[in-house]
C-alpha positions as CSV (number, residue, x, y, z in Angstrom):
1,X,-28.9,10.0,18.2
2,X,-25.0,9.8,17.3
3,X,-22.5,8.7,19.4
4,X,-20.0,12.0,19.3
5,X,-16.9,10.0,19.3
6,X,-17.6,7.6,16.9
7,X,-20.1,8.8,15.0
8,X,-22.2,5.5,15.0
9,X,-25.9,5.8,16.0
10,X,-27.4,5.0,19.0
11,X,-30.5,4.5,21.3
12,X,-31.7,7.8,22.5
13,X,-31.6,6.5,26.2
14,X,-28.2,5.8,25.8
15,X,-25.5,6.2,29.0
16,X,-22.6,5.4,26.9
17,X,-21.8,3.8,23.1
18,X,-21.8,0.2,22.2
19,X,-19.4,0.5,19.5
20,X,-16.6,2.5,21.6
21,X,-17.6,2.6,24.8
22,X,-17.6,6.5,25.0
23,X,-19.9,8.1,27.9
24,X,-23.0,9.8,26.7
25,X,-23.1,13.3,28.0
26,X,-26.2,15.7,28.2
27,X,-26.1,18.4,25.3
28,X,-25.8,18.8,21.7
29,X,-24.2,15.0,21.0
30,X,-26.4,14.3,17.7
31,X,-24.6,14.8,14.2
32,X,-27.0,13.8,11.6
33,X,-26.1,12.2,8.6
34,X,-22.4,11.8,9.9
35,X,-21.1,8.1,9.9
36,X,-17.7,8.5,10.8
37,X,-15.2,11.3,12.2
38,X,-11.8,10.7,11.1
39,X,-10.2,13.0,13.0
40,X,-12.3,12.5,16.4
41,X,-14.6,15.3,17.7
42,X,-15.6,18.2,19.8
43,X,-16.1,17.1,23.4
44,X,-18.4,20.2,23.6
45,X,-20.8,20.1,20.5
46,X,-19.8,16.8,18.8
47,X,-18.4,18.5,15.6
48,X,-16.1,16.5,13.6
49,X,-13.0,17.9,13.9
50,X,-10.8,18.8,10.7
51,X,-7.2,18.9,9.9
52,X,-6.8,23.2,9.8
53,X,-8.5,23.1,13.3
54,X,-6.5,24.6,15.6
55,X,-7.3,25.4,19.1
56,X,-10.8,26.3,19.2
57,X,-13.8,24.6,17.8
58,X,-15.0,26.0,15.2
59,X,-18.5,25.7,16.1
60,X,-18.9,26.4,19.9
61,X,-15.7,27.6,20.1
62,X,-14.8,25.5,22.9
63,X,-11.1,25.4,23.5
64,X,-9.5,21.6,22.7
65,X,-7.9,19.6,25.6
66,X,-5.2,19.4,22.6
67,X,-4.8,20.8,19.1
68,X,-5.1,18.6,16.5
69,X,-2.5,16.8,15.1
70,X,-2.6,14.7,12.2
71,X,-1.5,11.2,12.6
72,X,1.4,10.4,10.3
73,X,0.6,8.4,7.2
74,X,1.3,4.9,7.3
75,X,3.7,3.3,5.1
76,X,1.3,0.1,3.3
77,X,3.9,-2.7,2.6
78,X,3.2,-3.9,-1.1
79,X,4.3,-7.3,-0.4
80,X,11.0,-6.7,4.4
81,X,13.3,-7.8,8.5
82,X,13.7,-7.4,12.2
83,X,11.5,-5.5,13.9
84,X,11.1,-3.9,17.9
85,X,7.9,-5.7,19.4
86,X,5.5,-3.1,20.9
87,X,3.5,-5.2,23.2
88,X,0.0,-3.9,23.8
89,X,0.2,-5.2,27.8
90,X,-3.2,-5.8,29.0
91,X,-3.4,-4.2,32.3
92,X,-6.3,-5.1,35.0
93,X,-8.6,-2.1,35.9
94,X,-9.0,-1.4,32.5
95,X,-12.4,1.0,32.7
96,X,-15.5,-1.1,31.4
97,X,-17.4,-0.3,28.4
98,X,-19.7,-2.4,26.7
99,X,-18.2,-3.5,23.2
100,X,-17.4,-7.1,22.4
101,X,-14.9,-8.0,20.4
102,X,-15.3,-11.6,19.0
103,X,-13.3,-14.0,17.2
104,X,-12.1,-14.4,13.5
105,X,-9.5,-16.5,12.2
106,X,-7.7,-16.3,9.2
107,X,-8.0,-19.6,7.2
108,X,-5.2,-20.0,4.9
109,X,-7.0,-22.9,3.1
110,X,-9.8,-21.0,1.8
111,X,-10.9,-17.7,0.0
112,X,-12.8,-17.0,3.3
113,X,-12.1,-16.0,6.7
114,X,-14.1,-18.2,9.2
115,X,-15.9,-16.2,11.7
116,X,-16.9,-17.9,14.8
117,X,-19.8,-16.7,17.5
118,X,-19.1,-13.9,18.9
119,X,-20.4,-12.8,22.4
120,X,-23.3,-11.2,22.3
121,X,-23.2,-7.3,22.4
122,X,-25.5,-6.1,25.6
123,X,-24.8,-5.0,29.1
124,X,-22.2,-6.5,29.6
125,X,-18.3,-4.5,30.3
126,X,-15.3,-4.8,27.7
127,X,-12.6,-7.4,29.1
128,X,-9.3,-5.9,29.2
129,X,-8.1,-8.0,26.1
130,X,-11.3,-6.6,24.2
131,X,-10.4,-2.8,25.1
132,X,-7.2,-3.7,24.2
133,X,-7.9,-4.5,21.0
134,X,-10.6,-1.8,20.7
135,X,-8.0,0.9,21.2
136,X,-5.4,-0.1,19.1
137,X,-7.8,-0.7,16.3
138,X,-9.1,3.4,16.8
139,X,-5.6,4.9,17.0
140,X,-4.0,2.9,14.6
141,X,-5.6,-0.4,12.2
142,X,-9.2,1.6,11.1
143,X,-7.0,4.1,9.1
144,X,-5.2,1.1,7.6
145,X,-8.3,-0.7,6.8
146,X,-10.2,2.3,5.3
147,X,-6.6,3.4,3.2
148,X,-7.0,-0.3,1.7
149,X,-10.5,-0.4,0.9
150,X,-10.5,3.4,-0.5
151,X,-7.6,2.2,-3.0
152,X,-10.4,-0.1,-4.4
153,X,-12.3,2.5,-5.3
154,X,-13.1,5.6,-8.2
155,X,-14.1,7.9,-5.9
156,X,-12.6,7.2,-2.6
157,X,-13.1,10.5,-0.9
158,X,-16.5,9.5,-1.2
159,X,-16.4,5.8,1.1
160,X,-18.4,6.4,4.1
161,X,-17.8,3.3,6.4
162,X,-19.9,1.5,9.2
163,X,-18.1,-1.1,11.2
164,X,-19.1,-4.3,12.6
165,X,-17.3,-3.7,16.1
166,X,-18.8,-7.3,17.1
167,X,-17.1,-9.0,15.1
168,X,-13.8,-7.0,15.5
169,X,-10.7,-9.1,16.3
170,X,-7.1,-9.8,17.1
171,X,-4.9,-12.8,16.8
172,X,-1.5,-11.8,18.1
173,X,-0.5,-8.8,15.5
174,X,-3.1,-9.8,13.1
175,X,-6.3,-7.7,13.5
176,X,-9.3,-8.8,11.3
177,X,-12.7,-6.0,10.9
178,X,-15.9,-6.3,9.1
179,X,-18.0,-4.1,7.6
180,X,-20.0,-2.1,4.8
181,X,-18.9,1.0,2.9
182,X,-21.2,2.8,0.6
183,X,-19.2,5.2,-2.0
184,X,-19.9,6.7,-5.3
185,X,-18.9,4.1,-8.3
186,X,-17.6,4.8,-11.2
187,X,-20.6,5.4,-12.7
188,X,-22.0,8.2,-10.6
189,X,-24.2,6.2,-8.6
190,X,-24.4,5.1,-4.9
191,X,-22.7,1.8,-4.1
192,X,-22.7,-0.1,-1.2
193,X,-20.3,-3.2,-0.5
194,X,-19.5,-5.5,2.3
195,X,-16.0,-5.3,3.3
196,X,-13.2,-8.0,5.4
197,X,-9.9,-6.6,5.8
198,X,-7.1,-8.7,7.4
199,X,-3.7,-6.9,8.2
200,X,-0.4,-6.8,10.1
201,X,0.9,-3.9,11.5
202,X,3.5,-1.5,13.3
203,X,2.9,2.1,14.2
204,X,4.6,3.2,10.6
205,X,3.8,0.3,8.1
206,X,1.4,-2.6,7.3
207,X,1.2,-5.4,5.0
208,X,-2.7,-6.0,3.9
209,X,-3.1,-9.8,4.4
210,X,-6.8,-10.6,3.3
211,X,-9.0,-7.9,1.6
212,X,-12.4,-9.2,0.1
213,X,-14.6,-5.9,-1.2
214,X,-18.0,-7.1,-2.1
215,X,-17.2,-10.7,-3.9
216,X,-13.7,-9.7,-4.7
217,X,-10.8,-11.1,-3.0
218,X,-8.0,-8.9,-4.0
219,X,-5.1,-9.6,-1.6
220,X,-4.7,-13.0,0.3
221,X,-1.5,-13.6,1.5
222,X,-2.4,-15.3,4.7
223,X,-0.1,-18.0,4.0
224,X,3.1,-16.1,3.9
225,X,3.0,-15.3,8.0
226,X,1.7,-16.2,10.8
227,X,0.0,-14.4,13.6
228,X,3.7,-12.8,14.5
229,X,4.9,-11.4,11.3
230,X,7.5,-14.3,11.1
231,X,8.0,-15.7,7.6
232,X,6.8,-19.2,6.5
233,X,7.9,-21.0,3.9
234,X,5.9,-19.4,1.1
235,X,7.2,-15.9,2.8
236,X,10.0,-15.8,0.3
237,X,7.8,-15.1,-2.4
238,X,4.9,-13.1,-0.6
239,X,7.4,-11.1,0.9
240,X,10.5,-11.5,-0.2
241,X,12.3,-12.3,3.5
242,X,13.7,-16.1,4.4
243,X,11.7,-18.1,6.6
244,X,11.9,-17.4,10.1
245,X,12.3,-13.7,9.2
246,X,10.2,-11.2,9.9
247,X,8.4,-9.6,7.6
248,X,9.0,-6.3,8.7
249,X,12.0,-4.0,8.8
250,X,13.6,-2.1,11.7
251,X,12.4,1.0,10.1
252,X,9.3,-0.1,10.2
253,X,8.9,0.8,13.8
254,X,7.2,-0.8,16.3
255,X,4.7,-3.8,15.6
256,X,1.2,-3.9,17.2
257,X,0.5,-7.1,19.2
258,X,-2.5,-7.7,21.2
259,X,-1.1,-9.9,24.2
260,X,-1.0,-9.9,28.3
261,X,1.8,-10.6,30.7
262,X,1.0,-14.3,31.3
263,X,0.5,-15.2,27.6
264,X,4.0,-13.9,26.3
265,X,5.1,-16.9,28.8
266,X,4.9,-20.7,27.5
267,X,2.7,-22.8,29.5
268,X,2.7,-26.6,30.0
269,X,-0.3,-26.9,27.1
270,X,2.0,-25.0,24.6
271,X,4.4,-26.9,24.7
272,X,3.1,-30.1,24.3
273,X,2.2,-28.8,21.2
274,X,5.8,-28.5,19.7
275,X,6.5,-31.3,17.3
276,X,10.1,-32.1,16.0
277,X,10.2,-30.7,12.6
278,X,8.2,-27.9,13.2
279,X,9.5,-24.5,12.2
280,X,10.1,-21.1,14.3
281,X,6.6,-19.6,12.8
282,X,4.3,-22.8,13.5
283,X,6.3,-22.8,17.5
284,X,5.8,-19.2,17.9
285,X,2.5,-18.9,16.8
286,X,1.6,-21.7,19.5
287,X,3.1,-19.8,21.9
288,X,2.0,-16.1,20.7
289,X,5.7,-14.5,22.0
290,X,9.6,-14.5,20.1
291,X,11.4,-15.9,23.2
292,X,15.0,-15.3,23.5
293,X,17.9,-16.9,21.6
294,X,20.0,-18.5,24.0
295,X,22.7,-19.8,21.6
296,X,23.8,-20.5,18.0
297,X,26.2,-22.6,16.5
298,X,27.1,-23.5,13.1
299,X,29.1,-26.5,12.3
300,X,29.4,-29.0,9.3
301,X,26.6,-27.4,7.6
302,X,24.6,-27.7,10.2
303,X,22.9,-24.5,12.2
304,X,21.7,-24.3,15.5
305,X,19.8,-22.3,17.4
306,X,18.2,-22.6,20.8
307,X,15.2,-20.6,21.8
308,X,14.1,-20.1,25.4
309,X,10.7,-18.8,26.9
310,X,9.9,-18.0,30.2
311,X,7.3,-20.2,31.8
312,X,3.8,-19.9,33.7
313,X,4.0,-21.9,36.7
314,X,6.7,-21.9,39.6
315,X,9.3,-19.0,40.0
316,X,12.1,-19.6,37.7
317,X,9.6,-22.0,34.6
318,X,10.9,-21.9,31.4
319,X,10.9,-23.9,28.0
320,X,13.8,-24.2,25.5
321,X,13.5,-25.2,21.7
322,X,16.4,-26.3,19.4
323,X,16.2,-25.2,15.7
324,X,18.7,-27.1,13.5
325,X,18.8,-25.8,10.0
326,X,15.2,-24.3,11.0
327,X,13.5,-27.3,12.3
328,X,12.6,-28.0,16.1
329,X,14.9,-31.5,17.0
330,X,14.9,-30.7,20.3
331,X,12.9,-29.1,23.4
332,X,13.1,-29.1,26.9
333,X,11.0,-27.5,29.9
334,X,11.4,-27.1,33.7
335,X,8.6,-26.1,36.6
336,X,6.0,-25.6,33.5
337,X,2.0,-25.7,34.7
């Protein structure tokens, strides 16, 4: 049978759906032949809903808990600076569901991204980091990530896709899926193509950063960021901002980072990873938050800038950083654990 949020299939004994976690109600649920439901479905008969659906369902004629709305088209970033940070907080009580997101990192060295084990798919409840991730990727990255890959193709009203939710992930802002999506090519005939799609987002834009369709790598730019959507060095040319920048624009809205209350704070381990001459990407990227600017000085050619974090450990921890001319030269911490 199909799973009538999703749209994946599932084992008829099912009590609720691997790949989202939805419960698995009595009644007409199955939806043969339908992959994927783009703009969710009936909570009555499973119908995929469409965009002149008001209402009612069309089918059972079941009144919606809300009338459809479309979601506003995302602005895709072709290669901009300050940005509000939407955190996605990760809140304990989080109901449990069963999918597992694992863990894929963007390698900036290589035409591949490394995919390491991921936890096994069974039994077993979501953590609240992997529902996290899970929701953000259903309200706002899968329309991103099909919009890329249906740009690659001839016929992309055709692309049905079918998602590896094992092997979905989040580092920071950076969300990483796999997948297969078979489409009619340009030849008239049924095609079927593995997909990886790395991007960065906020709630109105997104910058692609890896997108390998079949063999064909046709965006890398995983070296122009890092897990933040600060600027490195070779963001200048990527995407046109300074490093230390970020990429995005205030416009842009809100950026999408998959994070918790006690990771936006430095702890003693991250900070014995700040080496002098680092810059502000590689320090927050070890520390997965922006901190605060304390101060800023420029004198004699010389700028800088001091960063603080608040700290895990005793009431009151924090770390401090000093940037001159972009560089760490200095950093200091007090109650850290």
């Amino acid at each position: 049978m199909f799973c009538r949020k999703c749209g994946n299939t599932i084992p008829d004994d099912s009590k609720f759906c691997p790949y989202c976690g939805e419960t698995v109600q009595a009644g007409p649920a199955d939806i043969p032949g339908v992959e994927t439901a783009a703009y969710g479905r009936c909570e009555n008969c499973g119908r995929p809903l469409e965009p002149d659906d008001g209402t009612l369902c069309k089918d059972c004629v079941a009144k919606m808990v809300e009338p459809y709305a479309p979601t506003p088209e995302r602005k895709r970033h072709s290669m901009s600076k300050g940005t509000t940070i939407f955190l996605s907080i990760l809140v304990v009580g989080v109901a449990a569901t069963m999918i597992i997101a694992g863990s894929i990192t963007p390698s900036a060295a290589a035409n591949e991204l490394d995919v390491a084990d991921s936890e096994s798919v069974s039994s077993a409840p979501l953590s609240v980091r992997q529902q996290t991730i899970l929701d953000d990727f259903n309200k706002v990255i899968r329309g991103n990530v099909e919009s890329e890959i249906k740009d690659k193709l001839k016929h992309p009203e055709t692309a049905k896709f079918d998602y590896d939710m094992t092997k979905l992930s989040a580092n920071n802002a950076v969300f990483t899926c796999l997948g297969n999506v078979s489409y009619t090519n340009a030849q008239g005939k049924t095609s079927k193509d593995d997909f990886t799609v790395s991007l960065i987002a906020t709630d109105k834009a997104y910058y692609p950063l890896y997108v390998k369709l079949g063999n064909t790598v046709s965006v890398d730019a995983r070296k122009g960021t890092n897990s933040l959507g600060i600027a490195t060095a070779s963001g200048k040319e990527i995407f046109g901002e300074d490093e230390g920048d970020s990429i995005f624009k205030e416009s842009d809205g809100d950026m999408i980072i998959i994070t918790d209350p006690e990771n936006i704070k430095i702890s003693l381990t991250e900070f014995s990873k700040i080496k002098s001459g680092m810059d502000y990407a590689q320090v927050t990227d070890i520390i997965g938050s922006f901190g605060k600017e304390q101060a800023r000085s420029s004198i004699a050619g010389y700028e800088t800038v001091i960063i603080q974090w608040d700290g895990n450990g005793a009431t009151g921890a924090n770390a401090s950083v000093t940037f001159q001319n972009g560089k760490v030269v200095a950093k200091a911490q007090a109650g850290l654990q």
